[in-house]
C-alpha positions as CSV (number, residue, x, y, z in Angstrom):
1,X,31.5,-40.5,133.5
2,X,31.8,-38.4,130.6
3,X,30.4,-34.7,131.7
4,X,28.7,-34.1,128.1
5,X,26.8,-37.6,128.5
6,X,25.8,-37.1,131.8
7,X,25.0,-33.6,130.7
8,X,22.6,-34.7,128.2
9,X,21.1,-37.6,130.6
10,X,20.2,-34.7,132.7
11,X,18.5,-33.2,130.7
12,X,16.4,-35.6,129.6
13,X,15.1,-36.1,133.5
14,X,17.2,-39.5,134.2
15,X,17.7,-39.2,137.9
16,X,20.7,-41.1,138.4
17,X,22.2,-38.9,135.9
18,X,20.9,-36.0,138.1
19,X,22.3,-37.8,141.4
20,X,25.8,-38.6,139.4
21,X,25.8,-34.9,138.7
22,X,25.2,-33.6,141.8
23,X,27.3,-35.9,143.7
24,X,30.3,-34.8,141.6
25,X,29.9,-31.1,141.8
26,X,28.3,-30.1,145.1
27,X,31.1,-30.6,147.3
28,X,33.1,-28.5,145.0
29,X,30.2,-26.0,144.9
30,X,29.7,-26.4,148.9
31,X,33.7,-24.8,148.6
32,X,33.1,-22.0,146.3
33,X,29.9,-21.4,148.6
34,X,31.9,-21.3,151.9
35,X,34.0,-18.5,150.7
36,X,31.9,-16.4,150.5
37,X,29.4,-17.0,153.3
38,X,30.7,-18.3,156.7
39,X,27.6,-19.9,158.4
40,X,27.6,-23.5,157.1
41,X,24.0,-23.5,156.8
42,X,23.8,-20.3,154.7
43,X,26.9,-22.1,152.4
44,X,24.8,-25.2,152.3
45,X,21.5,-23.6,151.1
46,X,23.2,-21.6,148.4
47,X,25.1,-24.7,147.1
48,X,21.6,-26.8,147.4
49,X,19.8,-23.4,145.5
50,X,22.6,-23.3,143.1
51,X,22.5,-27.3,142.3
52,X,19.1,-26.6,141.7
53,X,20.1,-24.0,139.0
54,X,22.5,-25.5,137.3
55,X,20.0,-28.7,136.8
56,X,16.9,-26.4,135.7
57,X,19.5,-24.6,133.4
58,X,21.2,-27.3,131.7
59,X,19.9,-25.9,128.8
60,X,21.6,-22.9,128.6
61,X,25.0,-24.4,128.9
62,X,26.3,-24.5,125.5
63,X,29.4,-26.7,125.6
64,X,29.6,-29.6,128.6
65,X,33.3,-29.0,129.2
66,X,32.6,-26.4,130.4
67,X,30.0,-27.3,133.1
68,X,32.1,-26.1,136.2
69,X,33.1,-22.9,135.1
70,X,29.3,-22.6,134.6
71,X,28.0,-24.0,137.4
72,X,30.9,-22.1,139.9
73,X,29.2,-18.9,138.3
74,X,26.1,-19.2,139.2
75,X,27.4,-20.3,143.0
76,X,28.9,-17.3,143.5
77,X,25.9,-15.3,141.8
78,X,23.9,-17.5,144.4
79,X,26.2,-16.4,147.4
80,X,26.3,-12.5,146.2
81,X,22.6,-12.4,146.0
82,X,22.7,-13.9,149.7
83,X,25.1,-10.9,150.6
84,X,23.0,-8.8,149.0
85,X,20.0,-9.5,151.2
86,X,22.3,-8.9,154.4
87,X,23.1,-5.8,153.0
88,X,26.6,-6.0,153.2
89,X,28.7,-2.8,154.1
90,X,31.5,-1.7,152.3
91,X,33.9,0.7,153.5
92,X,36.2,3.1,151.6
93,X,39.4,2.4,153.7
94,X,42.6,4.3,153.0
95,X,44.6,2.8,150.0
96,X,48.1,4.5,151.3
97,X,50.1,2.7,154.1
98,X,49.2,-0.9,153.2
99,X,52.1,-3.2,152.7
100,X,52.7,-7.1,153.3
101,X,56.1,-8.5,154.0
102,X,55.5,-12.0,153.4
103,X,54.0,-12.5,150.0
104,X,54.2,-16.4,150.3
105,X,53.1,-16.8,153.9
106,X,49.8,-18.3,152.8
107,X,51.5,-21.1,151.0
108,X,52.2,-22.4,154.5
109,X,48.7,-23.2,155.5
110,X,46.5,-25.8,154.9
111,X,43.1,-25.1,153.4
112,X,41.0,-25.7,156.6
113,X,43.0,-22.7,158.0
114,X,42.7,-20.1,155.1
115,X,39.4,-21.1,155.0
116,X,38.9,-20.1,158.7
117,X,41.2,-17.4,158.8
118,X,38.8,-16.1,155.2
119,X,35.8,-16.6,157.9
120,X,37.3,-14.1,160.2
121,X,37.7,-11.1,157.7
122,X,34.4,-8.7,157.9
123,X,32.4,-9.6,154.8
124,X,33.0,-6.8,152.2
125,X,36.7,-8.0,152.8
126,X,35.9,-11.4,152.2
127,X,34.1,-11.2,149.2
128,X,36.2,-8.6,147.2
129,X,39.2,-11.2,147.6
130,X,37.1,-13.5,147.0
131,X,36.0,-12.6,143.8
132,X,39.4,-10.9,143.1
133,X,41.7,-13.7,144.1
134,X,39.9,-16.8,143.7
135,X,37.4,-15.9,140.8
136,X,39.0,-13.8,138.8
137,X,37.5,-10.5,138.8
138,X,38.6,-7.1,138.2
139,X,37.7,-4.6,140.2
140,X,35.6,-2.7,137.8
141,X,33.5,-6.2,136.9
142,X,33.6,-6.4,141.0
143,X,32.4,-2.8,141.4
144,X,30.0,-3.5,139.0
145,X,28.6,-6.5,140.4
146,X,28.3,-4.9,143.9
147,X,27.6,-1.6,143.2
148,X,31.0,0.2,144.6
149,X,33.7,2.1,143.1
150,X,36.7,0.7,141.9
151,X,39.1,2.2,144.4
152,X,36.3,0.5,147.1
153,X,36.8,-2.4,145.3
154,X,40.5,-2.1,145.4
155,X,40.7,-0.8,149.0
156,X,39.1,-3.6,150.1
157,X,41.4,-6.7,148.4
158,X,44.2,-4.4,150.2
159,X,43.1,-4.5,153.4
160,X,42.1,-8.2,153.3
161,X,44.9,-9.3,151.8
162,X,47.0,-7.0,155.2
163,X,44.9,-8.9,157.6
164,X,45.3,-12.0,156.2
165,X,49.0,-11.0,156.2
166,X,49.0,-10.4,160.0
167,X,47.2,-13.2,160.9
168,X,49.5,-15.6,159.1
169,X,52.3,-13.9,160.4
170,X,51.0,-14.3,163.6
171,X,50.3,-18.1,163.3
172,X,53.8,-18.7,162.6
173,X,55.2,-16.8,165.3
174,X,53.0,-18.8,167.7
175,X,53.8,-21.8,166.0
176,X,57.4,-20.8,166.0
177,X,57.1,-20.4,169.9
178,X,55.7,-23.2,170.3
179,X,58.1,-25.3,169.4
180,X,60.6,-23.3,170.9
């Protein structure tokens, strides 16, 4: 279906329309959501809260082709605001000996594994290169957002971007030995 029809179904309360819309963008949403917070549950409620949103708020979307830019936004508002309430911790780690040797390691995994390999880095981490990476961000918008300095900002994407380094690395030299 057409996303500015639906859009406009929606908004009129037709709750097919409503079901059409969710059914095409909540699993997407349920992505974006597990990102950023690990515990399925916590994912689940944010993408369920910012379904919810995006169906109250269909009238400030101004252009339908738009709608999952629009609606991605406010999941990863809904998932910072969750952060937020766990008071997440963010550390100014040193910026100087970070480097990665293998700049296309995470090509080589499926999305299951970065996904649980993003699961594994502490949470400041996770949600800096989340926001940098995958959203878009720069690190002043991100500093911004979450209340930290830019060089936090950047410190962080550094250091989850060297453990994510590692732990591919050392995926494929298990993987490697095991098929040795």
């Amino acid at each position: 279906m057409d996303f500015p029809v639906l859009i406009e179904k929606c908004r009129h309360g037709d709750h097919q329309a409503q079901s059409e819309f969710y059914r095409l963008l909540a699993p997407a949403i349920l992505g974006v959501c597990r990102r950023y917070l690990p515990d399925e549950h916590e994912a689940e409620d944010a993408m369920i809260q910012s379904m919810y949103k995006a169906l109250t708020g269909l009238d400030t979307l101004r252009d339908g082709r738009t709608v999952q830019g629009w609606i991605r936004r406010i999941a990863v508002n809904e998932c910072l605001m969750t952060l937020r309430r766990k008071k997440m911790d963010y550390r100014e780690d040193g910026l100087e000996h970070v480097t990665t040797d293998e700049p296309d390691a995470q090509d080589k995994l499926q999305a299951e594994e970065v996904l649980a390999l993003l699961d594994q880095l502490p949470l400041g981490y996770r949600t800096i290169f989340n926001l940098y990476a995958i959203e878009g961000y720069t690190h002043k918008e991100i500093g911004d957002i979450l209340g930290i300095s830019l060089n936090t900002s950047k410190s962080q994407l550094i250091q989850a971007r060297k453990k994510l380094t590692s732990w591919i690395t050392e995926t494929k030299l298990s993987s490697s030995h095991d098929h040795a």
